[in-house]
N, C-alpha and C positions, 0 to 999 in steps of 0.2 A: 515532744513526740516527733517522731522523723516524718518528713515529708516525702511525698512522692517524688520530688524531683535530688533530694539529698538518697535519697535510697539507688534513684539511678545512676547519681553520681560514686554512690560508694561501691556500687556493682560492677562499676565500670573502670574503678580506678584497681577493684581488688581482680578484677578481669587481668588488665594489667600485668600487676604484680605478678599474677599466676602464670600468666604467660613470660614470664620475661625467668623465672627458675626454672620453667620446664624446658623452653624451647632452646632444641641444641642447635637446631638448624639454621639460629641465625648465627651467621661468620663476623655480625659486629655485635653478638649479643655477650650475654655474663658466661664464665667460664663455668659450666652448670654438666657437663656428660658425667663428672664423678658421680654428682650428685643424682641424677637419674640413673645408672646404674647402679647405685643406693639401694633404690627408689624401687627397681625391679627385682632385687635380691629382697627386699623386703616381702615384694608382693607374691614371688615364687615361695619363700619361708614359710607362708599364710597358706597357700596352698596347702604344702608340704602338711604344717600340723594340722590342718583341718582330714585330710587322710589319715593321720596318724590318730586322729582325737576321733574317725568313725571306725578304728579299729581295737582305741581303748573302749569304747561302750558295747560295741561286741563279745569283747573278752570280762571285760568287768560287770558289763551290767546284763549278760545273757541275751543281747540282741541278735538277731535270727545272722547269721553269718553269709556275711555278700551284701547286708542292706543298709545302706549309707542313711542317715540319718540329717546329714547335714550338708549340706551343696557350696560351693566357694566358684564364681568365674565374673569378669572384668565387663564393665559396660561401659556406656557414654563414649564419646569422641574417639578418642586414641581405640579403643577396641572394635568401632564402625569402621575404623582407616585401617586395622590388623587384618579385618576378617575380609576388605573389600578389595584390597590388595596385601595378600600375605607377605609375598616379595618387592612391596614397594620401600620406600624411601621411610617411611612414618613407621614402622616395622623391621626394619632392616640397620636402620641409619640414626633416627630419631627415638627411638625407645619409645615406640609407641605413636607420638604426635606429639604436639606440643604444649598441652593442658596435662591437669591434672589427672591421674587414675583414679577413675569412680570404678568401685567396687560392690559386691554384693553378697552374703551368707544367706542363706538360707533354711530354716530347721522343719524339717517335717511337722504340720500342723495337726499329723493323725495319731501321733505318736501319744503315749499314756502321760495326762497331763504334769505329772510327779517329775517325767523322764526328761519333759518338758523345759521344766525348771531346772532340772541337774545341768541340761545340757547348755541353754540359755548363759547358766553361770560360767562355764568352763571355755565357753566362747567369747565371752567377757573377757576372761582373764586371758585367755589365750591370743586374741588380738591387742590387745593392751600392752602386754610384752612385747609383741614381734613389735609394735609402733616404737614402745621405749629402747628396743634396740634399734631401731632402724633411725631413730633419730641420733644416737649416738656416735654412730656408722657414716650420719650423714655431715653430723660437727665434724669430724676425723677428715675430710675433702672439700669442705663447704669452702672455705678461704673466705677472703673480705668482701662476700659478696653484697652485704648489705651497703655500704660506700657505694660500690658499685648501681648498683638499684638507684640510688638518691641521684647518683649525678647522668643519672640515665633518665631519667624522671624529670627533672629536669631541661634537660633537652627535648623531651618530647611532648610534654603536657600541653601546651599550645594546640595540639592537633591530636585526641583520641576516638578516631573513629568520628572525625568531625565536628567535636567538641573539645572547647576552649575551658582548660581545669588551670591552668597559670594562676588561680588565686592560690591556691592548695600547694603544702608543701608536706612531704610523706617521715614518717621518722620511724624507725625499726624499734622495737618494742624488745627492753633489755632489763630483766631477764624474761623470756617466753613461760608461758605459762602449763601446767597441768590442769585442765578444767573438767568436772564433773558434775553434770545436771541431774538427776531424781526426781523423778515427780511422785505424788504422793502415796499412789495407788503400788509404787515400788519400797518403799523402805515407810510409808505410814506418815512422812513427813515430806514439807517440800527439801531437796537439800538444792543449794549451788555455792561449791566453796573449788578455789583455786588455791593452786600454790607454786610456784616457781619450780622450772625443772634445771636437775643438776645432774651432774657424772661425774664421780670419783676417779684426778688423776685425770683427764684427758686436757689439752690443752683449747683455747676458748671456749668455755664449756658456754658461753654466749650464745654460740649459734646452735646449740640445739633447737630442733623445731619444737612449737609448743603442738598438746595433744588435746583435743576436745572429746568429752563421751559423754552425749547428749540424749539422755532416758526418757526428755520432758517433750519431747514430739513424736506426733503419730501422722502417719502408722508405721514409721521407722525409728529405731533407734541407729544413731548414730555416732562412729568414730573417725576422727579426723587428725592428720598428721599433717601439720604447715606452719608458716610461718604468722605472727600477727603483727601489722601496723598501725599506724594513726595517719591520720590526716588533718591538718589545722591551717588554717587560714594564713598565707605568708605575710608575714611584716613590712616587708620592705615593698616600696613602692614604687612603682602607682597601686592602687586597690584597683584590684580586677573584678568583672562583674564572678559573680559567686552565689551559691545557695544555702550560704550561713553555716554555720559551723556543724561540722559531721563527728558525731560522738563513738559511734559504735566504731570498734576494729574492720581495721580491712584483713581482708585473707589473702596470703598468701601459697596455696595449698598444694600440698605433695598427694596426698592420700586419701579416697574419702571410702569406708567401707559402712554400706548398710545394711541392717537389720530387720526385715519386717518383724515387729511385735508379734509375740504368739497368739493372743487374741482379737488379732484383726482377721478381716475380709479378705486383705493385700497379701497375708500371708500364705491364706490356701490360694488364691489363682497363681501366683506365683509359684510354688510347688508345685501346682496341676501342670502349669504351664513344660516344668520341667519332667514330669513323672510322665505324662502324658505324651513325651516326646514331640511335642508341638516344637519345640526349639530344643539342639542340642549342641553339647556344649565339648568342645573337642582342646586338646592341650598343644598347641602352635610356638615356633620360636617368635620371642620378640627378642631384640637388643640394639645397643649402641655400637656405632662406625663398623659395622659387619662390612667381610668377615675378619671375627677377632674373638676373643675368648668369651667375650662380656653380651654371652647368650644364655636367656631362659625363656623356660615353656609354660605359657600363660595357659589358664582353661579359659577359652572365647567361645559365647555363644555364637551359631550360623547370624546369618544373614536374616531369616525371617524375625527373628528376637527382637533386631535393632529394628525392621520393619513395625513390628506389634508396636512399641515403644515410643515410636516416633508418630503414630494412627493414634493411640493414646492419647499423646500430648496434644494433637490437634484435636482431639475429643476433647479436651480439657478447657483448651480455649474457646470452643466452638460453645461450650457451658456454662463460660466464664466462671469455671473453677481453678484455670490457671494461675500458678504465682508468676510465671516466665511468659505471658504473652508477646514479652521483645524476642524470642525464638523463632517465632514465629517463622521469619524467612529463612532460619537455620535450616528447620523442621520441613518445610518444602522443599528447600534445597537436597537433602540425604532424601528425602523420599522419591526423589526422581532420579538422582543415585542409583538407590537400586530398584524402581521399576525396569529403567533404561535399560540395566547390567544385568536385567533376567531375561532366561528364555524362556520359552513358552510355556512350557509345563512351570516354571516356577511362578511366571506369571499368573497363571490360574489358581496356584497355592496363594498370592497375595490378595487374587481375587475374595479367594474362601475365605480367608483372614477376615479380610475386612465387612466382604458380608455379614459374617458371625460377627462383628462387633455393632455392627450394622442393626443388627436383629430384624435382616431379610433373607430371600432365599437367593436373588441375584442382587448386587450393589448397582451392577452398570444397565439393571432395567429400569424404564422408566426415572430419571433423573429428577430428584427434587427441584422445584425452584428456589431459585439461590434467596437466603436470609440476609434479610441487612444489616443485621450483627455481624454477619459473618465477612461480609462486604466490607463492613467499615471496618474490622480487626486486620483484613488486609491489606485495608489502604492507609490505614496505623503503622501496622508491623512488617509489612510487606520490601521492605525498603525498594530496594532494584530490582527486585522480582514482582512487584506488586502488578504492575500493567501484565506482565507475561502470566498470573496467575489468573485475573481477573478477565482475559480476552477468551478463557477456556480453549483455546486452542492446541496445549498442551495436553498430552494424555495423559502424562504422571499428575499435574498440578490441578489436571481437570477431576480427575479420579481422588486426590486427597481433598480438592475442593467438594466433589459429591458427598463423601464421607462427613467432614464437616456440618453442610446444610441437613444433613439428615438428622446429626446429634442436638445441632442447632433446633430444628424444627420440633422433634422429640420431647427435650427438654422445657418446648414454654407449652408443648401440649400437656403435658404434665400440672403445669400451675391451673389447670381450670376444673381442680380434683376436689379444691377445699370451697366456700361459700366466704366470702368477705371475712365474716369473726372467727375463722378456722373451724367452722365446721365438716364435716364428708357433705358434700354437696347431693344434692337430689339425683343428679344422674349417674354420678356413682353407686351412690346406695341401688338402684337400681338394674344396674350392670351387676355387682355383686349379686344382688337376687337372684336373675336367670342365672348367672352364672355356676350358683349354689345347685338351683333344681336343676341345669344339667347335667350337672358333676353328680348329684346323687342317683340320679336314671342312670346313666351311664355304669356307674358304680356296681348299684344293683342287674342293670344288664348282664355287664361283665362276671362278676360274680357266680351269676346263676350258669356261668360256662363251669364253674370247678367242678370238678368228680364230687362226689357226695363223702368222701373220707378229708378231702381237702377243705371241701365250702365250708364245714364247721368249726372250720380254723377262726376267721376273721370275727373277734366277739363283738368291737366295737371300733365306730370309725369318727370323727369329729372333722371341722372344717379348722383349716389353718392359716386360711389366707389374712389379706394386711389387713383387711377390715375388722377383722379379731384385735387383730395387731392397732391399729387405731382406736378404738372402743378403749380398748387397756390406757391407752396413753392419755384418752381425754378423760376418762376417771381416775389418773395418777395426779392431773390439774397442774403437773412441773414444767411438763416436757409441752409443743409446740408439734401437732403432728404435722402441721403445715409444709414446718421446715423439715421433716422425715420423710413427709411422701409415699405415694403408692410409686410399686413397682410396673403397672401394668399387667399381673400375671394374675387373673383375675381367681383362678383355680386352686384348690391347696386342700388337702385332706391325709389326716393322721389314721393308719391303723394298724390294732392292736390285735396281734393271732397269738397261738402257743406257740407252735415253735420255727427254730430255723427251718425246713423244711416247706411248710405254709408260706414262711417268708419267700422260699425261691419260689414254691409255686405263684405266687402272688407277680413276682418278678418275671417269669416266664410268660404268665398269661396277658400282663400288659401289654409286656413290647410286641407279642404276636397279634394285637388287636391294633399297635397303633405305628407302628414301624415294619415297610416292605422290606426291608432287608432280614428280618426276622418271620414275617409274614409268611413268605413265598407268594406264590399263584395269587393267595385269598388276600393278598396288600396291593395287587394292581390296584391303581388309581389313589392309594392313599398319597396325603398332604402332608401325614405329620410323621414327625420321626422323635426318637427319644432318647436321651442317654441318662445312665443309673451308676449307682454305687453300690453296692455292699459295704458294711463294717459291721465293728461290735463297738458298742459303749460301756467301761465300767462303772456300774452302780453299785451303791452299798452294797446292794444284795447280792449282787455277782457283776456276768458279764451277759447283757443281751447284743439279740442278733437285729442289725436293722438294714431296712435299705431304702435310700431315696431317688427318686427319679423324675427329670425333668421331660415336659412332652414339649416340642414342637411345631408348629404349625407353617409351613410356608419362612423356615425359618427364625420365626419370632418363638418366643417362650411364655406355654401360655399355662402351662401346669404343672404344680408340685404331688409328688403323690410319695408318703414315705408307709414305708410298714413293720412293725417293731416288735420282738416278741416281750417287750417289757408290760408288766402287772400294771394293775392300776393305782397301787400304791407309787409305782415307779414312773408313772405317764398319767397322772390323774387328766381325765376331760370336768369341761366344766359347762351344767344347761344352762342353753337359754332363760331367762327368767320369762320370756315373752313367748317363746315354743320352747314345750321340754321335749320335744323331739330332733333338737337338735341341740350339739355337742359342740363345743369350741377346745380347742387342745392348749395345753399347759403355755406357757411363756419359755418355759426351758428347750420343747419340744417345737415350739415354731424357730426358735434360735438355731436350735442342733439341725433343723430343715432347711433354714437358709443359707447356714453355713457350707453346707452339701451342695445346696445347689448353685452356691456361690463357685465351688470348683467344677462345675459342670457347664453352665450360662458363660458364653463370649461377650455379651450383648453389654455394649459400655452402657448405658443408660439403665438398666437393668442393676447390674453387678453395682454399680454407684449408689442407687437407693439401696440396694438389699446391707452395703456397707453401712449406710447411715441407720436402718434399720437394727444392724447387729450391734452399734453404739449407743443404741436409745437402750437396746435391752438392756444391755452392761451396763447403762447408769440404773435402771430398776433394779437388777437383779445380779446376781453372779452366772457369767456364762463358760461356757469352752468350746 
């Protein structure tokens, strides 16, 4: 099993590598500009069919005309450096920066699950090609760079980044490989079989890159275009000190484009993210030694994208859900970037941002006191920014530090939900309680506001909150609700009227009861605010109308509220055996509500349980 300190060392060596094929900009580096502009005619191709593949399912499969289905635009490093200076040197000069292109697709997660699948497959095959040609494309100019890489490696390994790798000696891996992963839940089996890649007639057909398409992680599926190496212990001597022999491949990587899986969480905020114009995504020249012919037009997300992203990933660490806690000082580093590089009104949009992930109404009121997790991760990962981060005297570093301590703090409030042997703890059960009889007064209140041709819409209503959702898991006796967790949103109720119509009225009367912007006069002084969806779900039986809506309080997310015009054969509730006056809603219909409200909630802490939540269910049950 790999060690943590062989895992740093292979990270760092394929760090390396990676940089030493992409970056044009070094004047003593490998002769690599052909190769990246490869690299960007690959990535503009990908574009290209991804248009062309949302205008065949339009024409082919009757999709409403103008409505893209599938999203294609560039993230990570080199697209942070495009969009932060269009006209600089890393965009103009360097095709980009000098890592690898991490990329992103996209597919609509609202779309008919059948339509789902078709599209899922054609996206497949359609980046799987443009890779096997771009690696083709990139043997044709590649030259001996691998030689090149060894006696450079060489030279430098004594000193990477402050570490001494002089035991290790790298060797290119010939021939590269095709690899594809499967996990079970895709083809019924596990698969993972390789096989060597070839091209008919081209001369070294060695240096083709090899290509990875990896189905068996979540909540991405993954395709990769790069090169693989090894690393082994050098022979000759002296024995240098070292961390024992490294088995797995190192990467050397051109291309990485991800997938979120259709039935993940990841998939709808990421779509919300883009449908919702929260980030938008514009098509910008990148190229090499400009100006000169060897120009293309990337889609780059703005600047607040790589903002969310980078707020993220320090949520992540601040959770210790990170795989990349060594970021760490990257991740502060861009985030002062571009605080620094906004003006005022943009600043208040990163303000908003980050409140919403927050799940407060202002981030910079009242300041948490700092966690000592969060302390000790900087004074770990912080390297030469650690004392500048830690003296708070920054506004940027002091601002991603608030964020931090709050996800920090959040998260071990969280742990005092279960009782020792995983049980729901007494005070929870109790919060759920009031919680119930408020939400049913309320309810009833509300209600008794409908016109009398409307009130006799709603037939029946049940509760949907987690504690439903718990109850289920500790009589499945598999699962650990422990490790699932509440979300904090104590509220949640399912209901069932005739028809669309009820539906909007239902829709109408809420927001004007709990949102001043819809209010008018009669919302002075309100706290909470809401936002909803409309859809339709196909059921056997047809198509019903639903809508879900989440309410807020001062920011925070404290209720789910959906309403369906589906039968009860189609939405069954299920009673209490302890009160029959109360209803609990189906497992399929708490799913289809979280998922909703998963596209609607910013709230990292929130949106993270409700994700492990829609996992538990998918191992019970089938979901979408």
């Amino acid at each position: 099993m790999e060690t943590s300190d062989q895992k740093a060392a292979r990270r760092a060596m394929s760090g390396w590598l990676t940089k030493q094929i992409n970056n044009v900009a070094d004047p003593g580096g490998l002769e690599t500009p052909a190769i990246r502009i490869q690299v960007l005619d690959a990535l503009q191709e990908i574009d290209n069919r991804i248009t062309e593949l949302n205008q065949t399912l339009q024409d082919k499969y009757y999709v409403v005309a103008g409505r893209d289905l599938v999203k294609f635009y560039m993230k990570g490093g080199n697209a942070f450096e495009c969009v932060r200076d269009p006209n600089g040197a890393a965009a103009m000069q360097n095709g980009g920066g000098t890592s690898d292109w991490d990329t992103q697709i996209v597919i609509d997660p609202w779309a008919p699950v059948p339509l789902q699948g078709v599209i899922y497959g054609l996206v497949e095959e359609l980046v799987t090609d443009a890779l096997v040609q771009a690696g083709v494309n990139i043997a044709l100019v590649a030259g001996d760079f691998a030689n090149g890489t060894v006696t450079r490696w060489l030279a430098q390994r004594a000193n990477l980044d402050g570490k001494n790798y002089s035991a290790y000696v790298l060797s290119y891996d010939d021939p590269q490989s095709v690899r594809r992963v499967f996990d079970q839940q895709r083809l019924g089996l596990w698969t993972n079989d390789r096989r060597p890649v070839s091209a008919p007639d081209i001369p070294n057909p060695e240096r083709i890159p090899g290509i990875l398409l990896n189905d068996a992680i979540r909540p991405f599926v993954l395709h990769r275009l790069g090169y693989t190496w090894h690393a082994a212990l050098d022979p000759e001597p002296p024995v240098q000190p070292n961390m024992g022999e490294i088995a797995r491949p190192l990467l050397m990587e051109l291309i990485d484009v991800t997938l979120p899986r259709r039935d993940t969480i990841e998939a709808v905020a990421v779509w919300e993210e883009l449908a919702q114009r929260q980030i938008t995504v514009t098509r910008q020249p990148v190229g090499v030694n400009q100006p000169g012919p060897d120009l293309v037009y990337l889609p780059l997300p703005d600047i607040m994208y790589h903002l969310r992203e980078i707020a993220t990933m320090l949520c992540e660490i601040a959770d210790d859900s990170s795989r990349h806690p060594d970021k760490l000082e990257k991740r502060f580093s861009r985030f002062k970037v571009i605080w620094d590089g906004s003006n005022q009104a943009q600043q208040q949009n990163i303000l908003h941002a980050l409140s919403a992930m927050a799940g407060v109404a202002d981030i910079t009121g009242g300041p948490p006191q700092h966690v000592a997790t969060v302390t000790a991760a900087i004074n770990r990962y912080g390297g030469n920014q650690a004392q500048a981060i830690l003296g708070d005297g920054d506004p940027a570093y002091a601002l991603a530090r608030n964020l931090m301590d709050r996800i920090a703090d959040g998260a071990v409030a969280q742990n005092g939900d279960f009782t020792q042997d995983g049980h729901v703890s007494g005070t929870q059960l109790n919060r759920f309680a009031q919680a119930r009889t408020q939400l049913r007064q309320w309810l009833t209140q509300t209600l008794a506001r409908l016109p009398s041709s409307v009130a006799a819409g709603p037939r029946a209503a049940a509760f949907s909150d987690d504690l439903v959702l718990m109850r289920v898991l500790e009589q499945d006796e598999y699962l650990a609700p422990q490790e699932i967790g509440f979300s904090g949103v104590l509220k949640a109720a399912v209901l069932r009227v005739d028809t669309q119509l009820q539906v909007d009225a239902l829709c109408e009367l809420f927001r004007t009861q709990l949102d001043p912007r819809y209010a008018g006069q009669a919302g002075a002084g309100l706290s909470t605010s809401v936002r909803f969806r409309t859809y339709s779900v196909p059921r056997t039986t047809g198509i019903t109308y639903e809508m879900t809506m989440v309410v807020f309080d001062k920011g925070k997310a404290t209720t789910y509220l959906s309403a369906t015009t589906a039968r009860p054969g189609e939405a069954p509730f299920r009673r209490d055996a302890v009160d029959p006056d109360v209803a609990f809603a189906s497992l399929p219909e708490i799913a289809a509500q979280r998922k909703v409200a998963a596209a609607l909630i910013e709230d990292y802490l929130i949106r993270t349980v409700i994700s492990r939540q829609y996992e538990a269910l998918k191992t019970l049950l089938p979901v979408v």
